[in-house]
N, C-alpha and C positions, 0 to 999 in steps of 0.2 A: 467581461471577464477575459486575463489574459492570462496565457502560462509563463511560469516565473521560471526562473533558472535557482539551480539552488547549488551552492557549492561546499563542501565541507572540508575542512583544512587540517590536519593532524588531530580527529576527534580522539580523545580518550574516554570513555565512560561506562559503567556502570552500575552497581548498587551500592551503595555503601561504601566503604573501603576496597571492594572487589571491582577489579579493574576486567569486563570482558570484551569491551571495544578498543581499539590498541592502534593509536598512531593512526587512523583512517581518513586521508584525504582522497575527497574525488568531485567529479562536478558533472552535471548533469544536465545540461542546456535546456533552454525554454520548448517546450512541446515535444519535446524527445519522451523516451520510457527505458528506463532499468531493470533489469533485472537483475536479484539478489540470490545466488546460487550458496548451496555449501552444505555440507551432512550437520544434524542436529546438533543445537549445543555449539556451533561455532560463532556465534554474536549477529544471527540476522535479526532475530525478532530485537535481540536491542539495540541493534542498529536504528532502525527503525525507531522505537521508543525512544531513545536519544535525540531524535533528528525533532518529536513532537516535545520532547523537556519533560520525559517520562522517569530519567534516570538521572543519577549523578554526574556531571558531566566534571572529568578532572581538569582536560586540559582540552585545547582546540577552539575552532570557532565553526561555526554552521549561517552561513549568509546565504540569505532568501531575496533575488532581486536587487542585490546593491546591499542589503539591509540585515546587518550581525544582531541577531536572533535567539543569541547564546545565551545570554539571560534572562528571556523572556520565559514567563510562566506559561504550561503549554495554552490557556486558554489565549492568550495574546497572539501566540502561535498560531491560531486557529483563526483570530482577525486577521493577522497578517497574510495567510491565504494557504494554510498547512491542511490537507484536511488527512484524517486518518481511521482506517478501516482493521479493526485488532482482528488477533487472531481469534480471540475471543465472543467476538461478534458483537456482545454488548445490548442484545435491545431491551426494552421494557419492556418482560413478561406480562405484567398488568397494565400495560396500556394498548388501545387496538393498533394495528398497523397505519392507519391514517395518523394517530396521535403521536408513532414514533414519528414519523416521518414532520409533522409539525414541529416537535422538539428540534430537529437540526435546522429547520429553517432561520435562525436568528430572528424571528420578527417580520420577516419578508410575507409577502403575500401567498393567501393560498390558495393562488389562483396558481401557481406554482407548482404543488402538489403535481399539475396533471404533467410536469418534465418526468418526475419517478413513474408513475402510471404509463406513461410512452414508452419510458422505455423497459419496465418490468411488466408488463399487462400481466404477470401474473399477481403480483401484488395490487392492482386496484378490484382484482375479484377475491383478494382474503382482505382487503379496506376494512372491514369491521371487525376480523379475529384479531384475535388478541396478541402479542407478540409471541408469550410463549407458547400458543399453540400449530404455530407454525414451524415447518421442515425444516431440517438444516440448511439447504437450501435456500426457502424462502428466506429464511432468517441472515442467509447471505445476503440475499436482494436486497431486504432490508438493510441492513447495515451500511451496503453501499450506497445504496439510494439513499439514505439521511446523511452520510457525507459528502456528497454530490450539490443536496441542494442547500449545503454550506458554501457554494461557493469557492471553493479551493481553489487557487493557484496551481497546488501540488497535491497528487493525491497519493499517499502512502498505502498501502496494500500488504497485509503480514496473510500469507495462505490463506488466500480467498476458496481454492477450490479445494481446503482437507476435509474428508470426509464424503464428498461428494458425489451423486452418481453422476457417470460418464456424460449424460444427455444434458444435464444442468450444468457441468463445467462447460458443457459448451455453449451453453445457452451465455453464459456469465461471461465467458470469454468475449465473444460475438459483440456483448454491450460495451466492455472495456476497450474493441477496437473501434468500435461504432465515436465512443469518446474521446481516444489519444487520435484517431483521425480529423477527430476537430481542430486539434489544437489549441484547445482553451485550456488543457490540463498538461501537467509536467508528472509521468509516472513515475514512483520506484514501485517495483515487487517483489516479494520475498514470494518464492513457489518451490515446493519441493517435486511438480511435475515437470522433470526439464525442458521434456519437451514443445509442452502449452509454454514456459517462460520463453523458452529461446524464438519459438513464433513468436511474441509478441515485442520481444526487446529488441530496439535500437543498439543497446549495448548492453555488456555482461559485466558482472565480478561475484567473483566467488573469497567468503570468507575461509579463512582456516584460522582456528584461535582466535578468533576477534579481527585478524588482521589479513587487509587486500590480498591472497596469491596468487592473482590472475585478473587482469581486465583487459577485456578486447571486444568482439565482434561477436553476436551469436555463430556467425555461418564460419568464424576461424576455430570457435569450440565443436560445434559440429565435426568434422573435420579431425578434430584428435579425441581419438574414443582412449587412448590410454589419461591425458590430461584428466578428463571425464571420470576415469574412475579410481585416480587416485586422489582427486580434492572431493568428488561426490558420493563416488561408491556404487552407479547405478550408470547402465549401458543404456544408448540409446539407439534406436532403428531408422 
């Protein structure tokens, strides 16, 4: 498995006739990671959704690897090495946590299994509860770990740490850098804690209205606290 580069060209999209992604090109190079700044409501989460064929796309193109992707139904997207972590989390409440985690595997071996167990040990000690009896938290672990051992190129991230207490975003963080240090994977993440994003990202942008008003360097947004709090709304330390 290698990290893909993904670039997107003047995307437009989202629901229906409702346009809330606008003109958005940007590119993202192979083993690098993203992060998706911007106050609620400005088009991260369908950024995001767009990039996996969640949304209506009007215009633009999204190439993964050499490879225009724009039409692909999102499950092809997911072959082609898309993998995506909602904000929603998504697992199967009535299945255990070993069973969620079988489900992403596509077929592969479950001898495999023991990559998510490495790297959550706390998920191979809840292996038999059930999904929905597990933390929000856990239920994060989850969620990532069964996109993970899909094998992704790219892995997408919509607010992995909302809701979360302080000790488990860091524990979650910790495994996210443990993985873009590999460099098998290509990050974006949408995070509305700046400062866990701006640690983690290679490079920034922040939406307004659906559309780019800033890309640069975490350490040059650092650096302008007024930029900061008139696309975000929120100071940092």
């Amino acid at each position: 498995m290698a990290a893909a580069e993904i670039e997107v060209r003047k995307l437009v999209a989202g629901y229906g006739a409702t346009r809330i992604v606008e003109e958005v090109s940007l590119l993202v190079p192979a083993g690098s990671r993203l992060s998706v700044l911007g106050r609620n409501g400005m088009g991260k989460t369908t950024l995001l959704a767009s990039l996996m064929g969640l949304t209506q796309r009007h215009a633009g193109e999204i190439i993964l690897d050499g490879v225009d992707v724009s039409v692909f139904r999102p499950s092809a997207r997911a072959v082609q090495g898309f993998g995506y972590v909602p904000q929603t989390r998504d697992v199967f409440p009535s299945l255990t946590v070993e069973e969620n985690l079988i489900a992403g595997q596509k077929g592969r071996s479950r001898d495999e299994l023991e990559e998510a167990y490495a790297m959550f040990p706390r998920l191979r000690e809840r292996r038999k509860n059930l999904g929905g009896q597990l933390s929000g938290g856990e239920q994060q672990m989850l969620s990532t770990a069964r996109a993970i051992l899909g094998r992704p190129t790219v892995l997408l991230m919509d607010e992995p740490l909302e809701g979360l207490a302080p000790i488990i975003c860091d524990e979650l963080m910790a495994s996210f850098d443990r993985l873009a240090a590999s460099r098998q994977m290509t990050f974006v993440l949408v995070e509305q804690q700046i400062e866990r994003a701006l640690d983690f990202a290679d490079d920034v942008i922040i939406l307004e209205r659906g559309r780019i008003a800033w890309s640069g360097k975490p350490e040059v947004l650092r650096q302008d606290q007024a930029l900061i709090e008139r696309y975000i709304g929120i100071g940092i330390h």
